[in-house]
C-alpha positions as CSV (number, residue, x, y, z in Angstrom):
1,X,258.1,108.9,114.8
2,X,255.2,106.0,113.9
3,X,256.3,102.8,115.6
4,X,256.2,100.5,112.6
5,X,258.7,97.0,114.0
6,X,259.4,94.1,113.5
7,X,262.3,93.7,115.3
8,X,261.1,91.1,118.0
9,X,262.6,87.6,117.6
10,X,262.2,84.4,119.8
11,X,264.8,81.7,119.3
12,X,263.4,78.1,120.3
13,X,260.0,76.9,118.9
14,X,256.3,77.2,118.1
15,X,255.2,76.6,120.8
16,X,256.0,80.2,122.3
17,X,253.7,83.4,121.1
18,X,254.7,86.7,121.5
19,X,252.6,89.7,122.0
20,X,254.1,93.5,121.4
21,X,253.1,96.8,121.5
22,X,253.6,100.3,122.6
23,X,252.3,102.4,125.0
24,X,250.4,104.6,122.4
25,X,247.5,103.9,120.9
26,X,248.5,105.7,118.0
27,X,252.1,104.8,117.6
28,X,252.7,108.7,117.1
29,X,256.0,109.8,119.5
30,X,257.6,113.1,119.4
31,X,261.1,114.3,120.1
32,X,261.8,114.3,123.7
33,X,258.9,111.8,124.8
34,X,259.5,108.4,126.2
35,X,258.4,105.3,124.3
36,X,257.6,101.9,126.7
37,X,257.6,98.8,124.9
38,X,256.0,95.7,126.5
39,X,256.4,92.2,125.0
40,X,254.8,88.8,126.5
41,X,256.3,85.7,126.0
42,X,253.4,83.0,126.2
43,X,254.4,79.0,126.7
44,X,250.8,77.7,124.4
45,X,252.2,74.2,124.8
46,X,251.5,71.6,127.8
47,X,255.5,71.2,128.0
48,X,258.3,72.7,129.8
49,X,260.2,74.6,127.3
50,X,264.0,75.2,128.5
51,X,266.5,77.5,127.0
52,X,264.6,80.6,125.4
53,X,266.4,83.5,123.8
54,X,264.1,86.9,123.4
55,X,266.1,89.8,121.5
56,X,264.6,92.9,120.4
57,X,266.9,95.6,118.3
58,X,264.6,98.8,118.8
59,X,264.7,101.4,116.5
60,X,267.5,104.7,116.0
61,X,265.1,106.9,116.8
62,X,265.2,105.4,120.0
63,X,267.8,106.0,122.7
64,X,268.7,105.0,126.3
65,X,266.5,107.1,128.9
66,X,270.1,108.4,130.6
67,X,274.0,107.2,131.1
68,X,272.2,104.1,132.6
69,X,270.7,103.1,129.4
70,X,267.3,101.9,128.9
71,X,264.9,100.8,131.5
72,X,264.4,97.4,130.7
73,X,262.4,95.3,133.8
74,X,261.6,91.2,133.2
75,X,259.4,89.2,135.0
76,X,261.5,86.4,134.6
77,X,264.9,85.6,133.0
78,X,268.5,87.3,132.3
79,X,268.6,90.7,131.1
80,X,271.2,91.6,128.6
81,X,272.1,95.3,126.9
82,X,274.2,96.1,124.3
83,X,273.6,99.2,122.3
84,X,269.6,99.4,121.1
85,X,269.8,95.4,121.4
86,X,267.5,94.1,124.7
87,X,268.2,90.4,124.9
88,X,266.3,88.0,127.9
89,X,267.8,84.5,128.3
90,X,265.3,82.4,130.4
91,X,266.1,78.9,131.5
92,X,262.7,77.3,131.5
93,X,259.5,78.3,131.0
94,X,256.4,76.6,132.4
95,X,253.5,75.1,130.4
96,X,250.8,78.6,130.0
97,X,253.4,80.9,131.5
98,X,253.9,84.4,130.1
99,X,257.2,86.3,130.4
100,X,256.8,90.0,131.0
101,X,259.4,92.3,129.8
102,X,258.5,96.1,129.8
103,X,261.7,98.2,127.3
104,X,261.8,102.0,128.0
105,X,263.8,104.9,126.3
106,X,263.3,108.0,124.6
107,X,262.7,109.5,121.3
108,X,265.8,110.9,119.6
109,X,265.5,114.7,118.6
């Protein structure tokens, strides 16, 4: 599987940036191997910014790690699963302040 998304979305303004990227240099995942995800949330502004939505849909070829799910970790904010769909719902964030949130689950055979 080649990672190829672009299924990242912020919901608020632009004034927020968002990094993402995989844990592969080469974006090449087999069957079987876990995938990690990480995507920053950056606050370029000199402004609080209050009620920030991030959802990311990953791909079919990715599934949940176990019966738990995915791993899904957040540095700050409300985490939120339903199917493939990771949603973070963050209150405020500070003026330069990056949100961290790390996405893991496995290649589907």
């Amino acid at each position: 599987m080649k990672d190829s998304r672009n299924n990242t979305n912020i919901y608020v303004d632009e004034r927020l940036s968002i990094l993402e990227k995989v844990d592969k240099e080469d974006n090449i995942y087999y069957p079987g191997e876990n995938i990690t995800f990480t995507i920053i949330c950056i606050n370029n502004s000199d402004e609080e910014i209050y009620n920030i939505l991030i959802k990311d849909t990953l791909p079919n070829e990715v599934i949940p790690l176990d019966e738990n799910g995915y791993y899904v970790e957040t540095s700050k904010g409300e985490i939120k699963q339903k199917g493939n769909i990771i949603e973070v719902v963050v209150d405020s964030i500070k003026p330069k302040e990056a949100i961290r949130l790390i996405i893991r689950g496995k290649v589907s055979g």
